[in-house]
C-alpha positions as CSV (number, residue, x, y, z in Angstrom):
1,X,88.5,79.8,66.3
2,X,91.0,77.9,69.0
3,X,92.5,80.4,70.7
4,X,96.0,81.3,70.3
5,X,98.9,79.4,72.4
6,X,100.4,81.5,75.0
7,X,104.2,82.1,74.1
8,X,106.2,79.2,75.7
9,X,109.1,80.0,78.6
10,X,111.7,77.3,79.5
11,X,110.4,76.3,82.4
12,X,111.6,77.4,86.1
13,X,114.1,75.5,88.1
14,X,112.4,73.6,90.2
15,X,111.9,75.5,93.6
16,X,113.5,78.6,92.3
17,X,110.6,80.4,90.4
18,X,109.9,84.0,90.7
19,X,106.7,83.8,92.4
20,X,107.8,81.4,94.8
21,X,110.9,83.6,95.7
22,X,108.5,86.5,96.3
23,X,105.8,84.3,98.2
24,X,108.7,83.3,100.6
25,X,109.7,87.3,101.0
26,X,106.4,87.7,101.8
27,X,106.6,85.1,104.2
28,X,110.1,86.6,105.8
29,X,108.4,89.9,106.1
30,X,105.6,89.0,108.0
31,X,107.9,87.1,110.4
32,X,110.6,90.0,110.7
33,X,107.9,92.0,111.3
34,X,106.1,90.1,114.0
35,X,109.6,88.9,115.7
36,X,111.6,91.9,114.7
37,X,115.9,91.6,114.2
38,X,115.5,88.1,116.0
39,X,113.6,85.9,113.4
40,X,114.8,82.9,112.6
41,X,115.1,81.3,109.2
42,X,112.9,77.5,110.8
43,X,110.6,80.3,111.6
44,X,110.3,82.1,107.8
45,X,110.6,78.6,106.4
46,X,108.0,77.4,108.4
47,X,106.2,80.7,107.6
48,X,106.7,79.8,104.0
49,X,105.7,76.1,104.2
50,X,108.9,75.2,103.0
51,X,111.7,73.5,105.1
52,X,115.2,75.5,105.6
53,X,117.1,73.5,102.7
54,X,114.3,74.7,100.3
55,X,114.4,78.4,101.9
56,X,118.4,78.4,100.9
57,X,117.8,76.5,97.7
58,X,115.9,80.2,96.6
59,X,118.4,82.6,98.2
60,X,122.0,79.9,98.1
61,X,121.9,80.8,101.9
62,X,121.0,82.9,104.4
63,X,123.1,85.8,102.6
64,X,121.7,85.8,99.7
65,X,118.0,85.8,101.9
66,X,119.5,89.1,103.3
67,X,120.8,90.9,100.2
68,X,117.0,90.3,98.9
69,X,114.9,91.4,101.5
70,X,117.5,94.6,101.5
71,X,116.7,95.0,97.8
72,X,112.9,94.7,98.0
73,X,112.5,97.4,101.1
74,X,115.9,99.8,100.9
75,X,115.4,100.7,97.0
76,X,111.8,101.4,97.5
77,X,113.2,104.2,100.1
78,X,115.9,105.4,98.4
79,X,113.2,106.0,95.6
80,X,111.2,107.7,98.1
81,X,114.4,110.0,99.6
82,X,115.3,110.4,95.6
83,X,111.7,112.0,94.4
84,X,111.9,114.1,97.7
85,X,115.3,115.6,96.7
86,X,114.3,116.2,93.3
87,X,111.1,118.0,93.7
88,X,110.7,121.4,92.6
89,X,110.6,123.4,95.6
90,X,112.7,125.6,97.8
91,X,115.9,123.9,100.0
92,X,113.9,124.0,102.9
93,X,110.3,122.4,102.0
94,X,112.9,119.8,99.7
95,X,114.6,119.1,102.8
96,X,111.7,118.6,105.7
97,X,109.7,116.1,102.9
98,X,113.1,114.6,102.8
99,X,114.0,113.8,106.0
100,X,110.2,113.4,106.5
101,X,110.1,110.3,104.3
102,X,113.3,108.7,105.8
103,X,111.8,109.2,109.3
104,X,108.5,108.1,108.6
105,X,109.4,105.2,106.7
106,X,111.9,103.6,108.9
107,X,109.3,104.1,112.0
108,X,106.9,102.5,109.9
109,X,108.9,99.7,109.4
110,X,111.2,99.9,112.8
111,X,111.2,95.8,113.2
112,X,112.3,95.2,109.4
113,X,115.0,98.3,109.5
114,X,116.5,96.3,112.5
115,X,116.9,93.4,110.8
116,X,118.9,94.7,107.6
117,X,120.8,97.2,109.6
118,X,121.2,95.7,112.9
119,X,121.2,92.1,112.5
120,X,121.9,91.6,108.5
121,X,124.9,94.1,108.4
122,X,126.9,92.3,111.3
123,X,126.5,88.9,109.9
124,X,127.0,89.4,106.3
125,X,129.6,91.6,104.9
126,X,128.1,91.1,101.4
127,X,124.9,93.0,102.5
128,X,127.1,95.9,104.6
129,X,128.5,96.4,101.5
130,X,125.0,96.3,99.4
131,X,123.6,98.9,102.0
132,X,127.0,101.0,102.7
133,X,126.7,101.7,98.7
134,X,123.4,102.3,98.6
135,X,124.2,105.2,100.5
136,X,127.3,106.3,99.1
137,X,125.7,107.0,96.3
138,X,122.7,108.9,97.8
139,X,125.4,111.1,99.0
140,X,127.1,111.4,95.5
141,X,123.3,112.5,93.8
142,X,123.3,114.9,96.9
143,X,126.3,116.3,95.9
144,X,125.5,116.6,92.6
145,X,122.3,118.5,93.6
146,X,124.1,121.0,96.0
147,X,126.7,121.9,93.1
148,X,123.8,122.2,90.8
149,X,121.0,124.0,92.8
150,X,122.8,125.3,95.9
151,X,125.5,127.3,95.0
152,X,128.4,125.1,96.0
153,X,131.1,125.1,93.3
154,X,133.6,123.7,94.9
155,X,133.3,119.9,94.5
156,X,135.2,118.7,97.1
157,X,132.7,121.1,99.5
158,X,129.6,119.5,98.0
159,X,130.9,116.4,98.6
160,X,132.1,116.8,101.9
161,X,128.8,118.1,102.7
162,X,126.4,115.8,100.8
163,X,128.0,112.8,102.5
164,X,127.9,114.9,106.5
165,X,124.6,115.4,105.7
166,X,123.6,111.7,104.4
167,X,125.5,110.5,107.6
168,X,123.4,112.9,109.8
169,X,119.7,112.3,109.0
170,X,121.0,109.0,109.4
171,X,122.7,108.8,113.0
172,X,119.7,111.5,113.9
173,X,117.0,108.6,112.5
174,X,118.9,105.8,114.9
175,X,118.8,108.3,117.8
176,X,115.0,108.8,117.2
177,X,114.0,105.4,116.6
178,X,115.9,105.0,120.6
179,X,114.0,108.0,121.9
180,X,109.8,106.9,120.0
181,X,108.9,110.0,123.3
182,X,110.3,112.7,121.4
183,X,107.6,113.5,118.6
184,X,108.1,113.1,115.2
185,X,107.4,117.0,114.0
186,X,110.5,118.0,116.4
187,X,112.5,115.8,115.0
188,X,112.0,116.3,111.5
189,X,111.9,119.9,112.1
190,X,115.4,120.5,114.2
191,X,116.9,118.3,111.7
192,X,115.7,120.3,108.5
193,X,117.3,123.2,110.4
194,X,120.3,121.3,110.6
195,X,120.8,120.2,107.4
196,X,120.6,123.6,105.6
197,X,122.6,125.3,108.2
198,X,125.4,122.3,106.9
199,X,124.5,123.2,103.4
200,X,123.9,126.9,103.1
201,X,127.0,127.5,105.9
202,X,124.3,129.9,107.6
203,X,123.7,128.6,111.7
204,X,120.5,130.3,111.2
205,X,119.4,128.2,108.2
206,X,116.8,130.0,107.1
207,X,115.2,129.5,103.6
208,X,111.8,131.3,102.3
209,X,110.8,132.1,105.3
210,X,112.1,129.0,107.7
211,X,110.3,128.3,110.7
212,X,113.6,128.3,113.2
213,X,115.8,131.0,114.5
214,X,118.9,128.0,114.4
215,X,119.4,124.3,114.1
216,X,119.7,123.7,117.7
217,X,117.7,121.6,119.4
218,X,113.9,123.0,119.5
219,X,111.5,122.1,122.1
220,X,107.8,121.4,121.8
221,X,104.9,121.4,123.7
């Protein structure tokens, strides 16, 4: 017997298929990556094998190249963060693989975060907006989960809270990347102290048995 015909598609706009698209991400990342918030779109066209008409044909310009490459790496994290956050476990081991993941992550991937938040944010408003939201809604699961699981009735508190907190790990994650001397456990552990002292209202944050006497600044050897 023949075999059977494969279902037919319409067939893809020339130039603007979905594994070409993904080819030339491929492309942008390892440029971003090896030139960091500088790369230049010649240089991911040329990357690519494609000129810079065909690179915008793709995207329909360099904005749409943005909001893209911000879709393919900043969901994959907020994933990550949302897992972390959900996992059964007590406010302090939640929050250290929390903020563990964000840290590690965005070191992993320091040239690529520059680009999106550096570079991407202050030269398209679309793609502030894309990543401001992304976000603000972290901070509105957070909240969700601190009125749910930590006691916090009062939903104006949790979301006061949820978004200081969001906007913390945050500013503390820029500081870091500034500072690669300071090691990563110190980081991730001052911070967890921080962020339950902001949650539980207690300076000395201490949860199950928590490793610090108070979320200020601890010092390692």
């Amino acid at each position: 017997m023949a075999p059977e015909p494969l279902p037919q598609t319409a067939p893809a706009t020339r130039g603007r298929s979905p594994e070409r698209r993904r080819a030339i991400l491929d492309a942008a990342d390892r440029v971003i990556q090896r030139d960091g918030p500088d790369a230049s779109m010649s240089a991911i066209a040329a990357e690519a094998g494609i000129s810079k008409p065909i690179l915008y044909r793709h995207f329909g310009d360099k904005s749409g190249l943005y909001r893209a490459l911000a879709q393919r790496h900043v969901d994959p994290l907020m994933e990550r963060v949302r897992g972390e956050l959900h996992a059964g476990s007590s406010l302090r081991v939640r929050t250290r693989a929390t903020v563990g993941a964000y840290l590690g992550m965005i070191r992993a991937n320091l040239n690529l975060y520059r680009f999106l938040m550096d570079r991407a944010t202050s030269e398209d408003p679309r793609t502030r907006g894309d990543l401001g939201m992304m976000v603000r809604r972290l901070g509105e699961e957070l909240a969700g989960v601190l009125r749910a699981e930590a006691g916090i009735a009062d939903p104006v508190r949790a979301q006061i809270t949820a978004h200081a907190v969001v906007g913390m790990v945050q500013a503390a994650g820029e500081w870091w990347l500034e500072h690669p001397e300071v090691a990563a456990e110190a980081v991730v552990d001052d911070l967890t102290s921080a962020v339950v002292g902001a949650i539980t209202g207690n300076g000395a944050a201490s949860d199950e048995g928590g490793a610090h006497g108070g979320p200020g600044v601890q010092r390692r050897g």
